[in-house]
Structure formats: C-alpha cells, structure tokens
N, C-alpha and C positions, 0 to 999 in steps of 0.2 A: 504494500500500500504506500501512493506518494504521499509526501509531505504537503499542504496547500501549499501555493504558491503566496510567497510573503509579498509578491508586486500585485497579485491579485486580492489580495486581503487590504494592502495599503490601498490600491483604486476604489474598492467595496467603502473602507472606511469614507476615504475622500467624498465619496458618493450620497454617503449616507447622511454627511456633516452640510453638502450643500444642501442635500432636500431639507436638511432640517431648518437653515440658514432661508430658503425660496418661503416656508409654514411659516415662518417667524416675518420675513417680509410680507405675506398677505394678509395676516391677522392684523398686521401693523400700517396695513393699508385700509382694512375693513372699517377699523376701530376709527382714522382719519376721517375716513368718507361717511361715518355715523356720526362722529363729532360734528363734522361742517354742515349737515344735513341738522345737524339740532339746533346749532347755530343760525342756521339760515329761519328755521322756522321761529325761532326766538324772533328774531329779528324784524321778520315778518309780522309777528305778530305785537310786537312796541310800534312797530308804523303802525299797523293796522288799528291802533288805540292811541294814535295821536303822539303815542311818547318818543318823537323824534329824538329830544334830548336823553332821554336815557338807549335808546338806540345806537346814535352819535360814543356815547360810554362804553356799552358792549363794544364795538368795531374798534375804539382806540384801545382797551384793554386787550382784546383780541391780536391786536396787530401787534405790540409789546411785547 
C-alpha cells in the first residue's frame, strides 16, 4: 500500500482553506447587502415622516 501523496494532501488542504476563505467572503457579503437594505428602509422611512433632519444624521453617521 502507497503512502498518500504529501503534494496531494498539501493541494487538498490548500483547497479546503480557500473554500473556506470564498463561505467567509459570502456571508460577509450577505450580512452587507442586509445591512444596506435596512439602512435604506430606515431611511426611507425618516423621509417618509418628514424627518429629513434626522435622516440627514443617519447618512452622516453612516458614512463615518
């Protein structure tokens, strides 16, 4: 019986660290695009009730 191959175990591992590295990038995408999607509705709805000036607050903190 052969030994595994120690180049095919280091490529496996390599492999395994980027998918895990691509999981960690999409969650960290998802959680953006639900942030800004909450933010927006926030937003939407200080206009929508006049409170321009507290709107104007959210967006300067926001961009800080």
């Amino acid at each position: 019986m052969r030994a595994p191959d120690p180049d095919k175990k280091l490529l496996q591992n390599r492999l395994e660290t980027y998918q895990a590295l691509l999981d960690l990038r999409e969650r960290d995408l998802d959680k953006l695009h639900a942030e800004t999607e909450a933010f927006l509705l926030l937003i939407d709805f200080l206009l929508s009730a006049g409170r321009v000036e507290a709107a104007r607050e959210a967006i300067s903190e926001r961009l800080q």
